[in-house]
N, C-alpha and C positions, 0 to 999 in steps of 0.2 A: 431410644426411649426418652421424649421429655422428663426434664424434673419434676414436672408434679407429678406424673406417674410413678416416682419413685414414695409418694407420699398415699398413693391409692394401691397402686398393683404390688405383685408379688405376695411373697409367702411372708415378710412383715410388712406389707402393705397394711393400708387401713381395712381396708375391703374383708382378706382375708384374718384378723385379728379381731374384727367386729362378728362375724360369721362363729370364729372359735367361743369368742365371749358368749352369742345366743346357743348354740350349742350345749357350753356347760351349764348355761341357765337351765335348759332342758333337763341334761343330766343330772341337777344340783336335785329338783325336782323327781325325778325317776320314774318308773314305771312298773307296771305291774297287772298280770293278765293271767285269769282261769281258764284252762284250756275248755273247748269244746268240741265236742266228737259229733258229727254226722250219721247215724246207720240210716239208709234206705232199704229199706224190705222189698218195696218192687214185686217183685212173684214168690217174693217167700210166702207161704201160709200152712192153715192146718195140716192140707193135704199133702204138700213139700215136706213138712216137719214133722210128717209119722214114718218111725222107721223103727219098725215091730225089734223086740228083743235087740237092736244095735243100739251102738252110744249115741245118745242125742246130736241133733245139728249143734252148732255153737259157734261163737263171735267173742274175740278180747277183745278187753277196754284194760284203759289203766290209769288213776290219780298219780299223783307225783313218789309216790310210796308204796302203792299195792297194786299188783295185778291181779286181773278179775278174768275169770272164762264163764259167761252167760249160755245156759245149753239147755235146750226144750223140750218139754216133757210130755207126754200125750197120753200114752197109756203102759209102755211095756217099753219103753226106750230106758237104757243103761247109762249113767253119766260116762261123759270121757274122759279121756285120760288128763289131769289137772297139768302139764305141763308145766309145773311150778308154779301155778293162779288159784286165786278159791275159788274152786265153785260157786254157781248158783244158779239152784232151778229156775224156772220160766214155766206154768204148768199153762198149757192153752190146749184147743179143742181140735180133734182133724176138721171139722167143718169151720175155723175161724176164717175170717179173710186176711187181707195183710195189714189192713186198717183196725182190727180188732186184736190181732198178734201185735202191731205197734203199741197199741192201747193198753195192753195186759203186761209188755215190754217195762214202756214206763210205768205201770203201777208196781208193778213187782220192784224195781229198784229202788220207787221212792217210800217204800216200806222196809226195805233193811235197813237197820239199825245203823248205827255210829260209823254210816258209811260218807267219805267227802267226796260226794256229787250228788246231782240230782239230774230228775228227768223231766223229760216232755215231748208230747207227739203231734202233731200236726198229719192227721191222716196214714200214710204207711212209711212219716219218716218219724225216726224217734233223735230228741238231740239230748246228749249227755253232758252233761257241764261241771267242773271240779269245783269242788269249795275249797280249794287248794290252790295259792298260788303256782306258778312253774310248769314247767314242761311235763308233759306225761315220761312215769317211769319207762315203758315202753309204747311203741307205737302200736295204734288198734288195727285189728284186722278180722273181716266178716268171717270168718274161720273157716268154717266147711258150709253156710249155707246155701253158697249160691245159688243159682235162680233168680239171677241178676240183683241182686243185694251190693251194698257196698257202703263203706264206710269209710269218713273222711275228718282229715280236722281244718276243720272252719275256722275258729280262733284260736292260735298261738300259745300255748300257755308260756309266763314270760315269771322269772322267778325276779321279788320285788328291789329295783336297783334303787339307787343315789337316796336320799330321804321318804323315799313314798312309805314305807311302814310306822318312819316316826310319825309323819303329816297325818297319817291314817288313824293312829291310837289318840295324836292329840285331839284329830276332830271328834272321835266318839268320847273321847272324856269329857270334855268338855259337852257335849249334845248330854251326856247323862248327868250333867249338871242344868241341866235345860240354858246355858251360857248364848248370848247373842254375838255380843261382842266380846272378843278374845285377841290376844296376841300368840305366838308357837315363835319362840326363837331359834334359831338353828344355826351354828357355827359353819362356815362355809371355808375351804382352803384354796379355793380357785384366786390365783394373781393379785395373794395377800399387796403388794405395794401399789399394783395398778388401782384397788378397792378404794385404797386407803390414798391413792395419789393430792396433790394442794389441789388438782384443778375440780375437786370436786365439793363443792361449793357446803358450807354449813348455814342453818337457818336458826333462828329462835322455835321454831316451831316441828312438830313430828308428823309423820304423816295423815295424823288424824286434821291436822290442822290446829292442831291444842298448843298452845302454852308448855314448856317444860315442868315437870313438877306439877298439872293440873291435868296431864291425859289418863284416866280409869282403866283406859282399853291396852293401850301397847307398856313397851317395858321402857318408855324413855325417861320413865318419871326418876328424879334424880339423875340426867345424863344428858347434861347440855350439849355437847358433843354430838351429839347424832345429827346427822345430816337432814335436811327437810327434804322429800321425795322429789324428785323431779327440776333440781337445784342442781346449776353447775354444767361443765364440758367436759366432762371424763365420756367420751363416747361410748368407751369398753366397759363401764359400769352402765352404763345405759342400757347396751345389749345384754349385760348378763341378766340384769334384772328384768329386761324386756323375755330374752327366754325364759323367766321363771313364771313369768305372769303366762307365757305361753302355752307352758305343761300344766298349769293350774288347770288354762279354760280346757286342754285336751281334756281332764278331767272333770268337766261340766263346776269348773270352779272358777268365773267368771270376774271380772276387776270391780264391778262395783258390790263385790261381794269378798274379794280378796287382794290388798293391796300388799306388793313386796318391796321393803325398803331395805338399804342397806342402814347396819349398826353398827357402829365405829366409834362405841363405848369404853370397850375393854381395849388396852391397851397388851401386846399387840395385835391380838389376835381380833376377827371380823366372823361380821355373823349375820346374819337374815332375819326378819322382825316378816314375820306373814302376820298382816294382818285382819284378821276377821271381821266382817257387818254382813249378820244374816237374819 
């Protein structure tokens, strides 16, 4: 192996330390996903779903907390057995189709109450979505209606990691303040000395481009000390900050709408200035 490869490759190579650094910018960042449930009816309908004097067809769902058993109702059908789920009727016609059992599907759910998900149908598939971060309490399953029905999860629910719930409360606090320009600072612990390293260059100015002590929008004001953005050869700060602006836009939050700088205000600790122009 040449010498400078000893300066690129390997596990403290640049290469890989640059890679870790975008990484926990991501992570720093976080993420956060409502699950979504797929049902396809297919050949379920009125005529499938009449089943005189016996317990209704029926299909689990489930939000991060409660399980649900959805069971359809025609005329003379018996609920089933709750399996440890709530119940809930589904009342439709023996003459519906599948597209009109889907229809009747989602209106029935999006009428009970103080329930977290919602519905929607597109023809004879219906999709379920939590208002709940995280994974479904249990996984769904078309129960007993088959006649080629089937149910699937399309998107992941993903319970909210690294900062995404603080980033979350501050953007709506501030939107309920009708706020344009905003700062959210946020303490960060990723390679407190590499953050704070001499090769990363300090400016007179903050990432607005302001003067010390004359920026309205971020927290530099009284804090000469903060670095100007985009100042200096700390590469590893570079990518960290580089994956933060990454997780931003995965969340349609975009850099010339959200800039990340680092603050190296407080002594010792280091912290993240996002800041806002919307």
């Amino acid at each position: 192996m040449a010498l400078k490869d000893s300066y690129y490759e390997g596990n403290s190579g640049l290469f890989a330390q640059l890679e870790a650094a975008f990484q926990a910018g991501i992570a720093f960042v976080g993420a956060s996903a409502n699950e979504t449930d797929v049902l396809i009816l297919s050949g379920v309908n009125g005529t499938t779903l009449t089943q005189p004097a016996a317990p209704g067809l029926y299909f689990d769902f489930s939000s991060p907390s409660v399980d649900y058993r959805f069971w359809f109702f025609i005329s003379t059908e018996t609920a089933p057995a709750a399996g440890g789920r709530n119940l809930v009727q589904v009342a439709v016609l023996s003459g519906d189709s599948a597209i009109i059992v889907a229809s009747k599907l989602a209106a029935a759910i999006n009428i009970m109450v103080n329930v977290p998900f919602d519905a929607s149908n597109q023809g004879d598939t219906v999709s379920i979505t939590s208002n709940v971060a995280g994974p479904a309490n249990n996984a769904p399953s078309d129960g007993t209606l088959a006649n080629g029905s089937s149910i699937s999860v399309t998107v992941p629910g993903i319970t909210a990691t690294g900062n995404y719930t603080t980033i979350q409360a501050a953007l709506a606090a501030n939107a309920a303040q009708g706020l344009k320009n905003f700062c959210v600072n946020i303490p960060t612990t990723y390679n407190n000395a590499i953050l704070r390293g001499p090769s990363y260059s300090y400016g007179n100015k903050c990432g607005h481009n302001m003067n010390y002590n004359q920026c309205s929008v971020c927290s530099c004001n009284g804090q000469p000390q903060q670095p100007r953005s985009g100042m200096g050869q700390n590469l590893i700060a570079k990518a960290y900050l580089n994956g933060i602006q990454y997780a931003l836009a995965g969340n349609q939050l975009y850099e010339f709408e959200v800039h990340a700088n680092l603050n190296l205000s407080q002594t010792p600790d280091t912290s993240i200035d996002l800041n806002f122009t919307f």
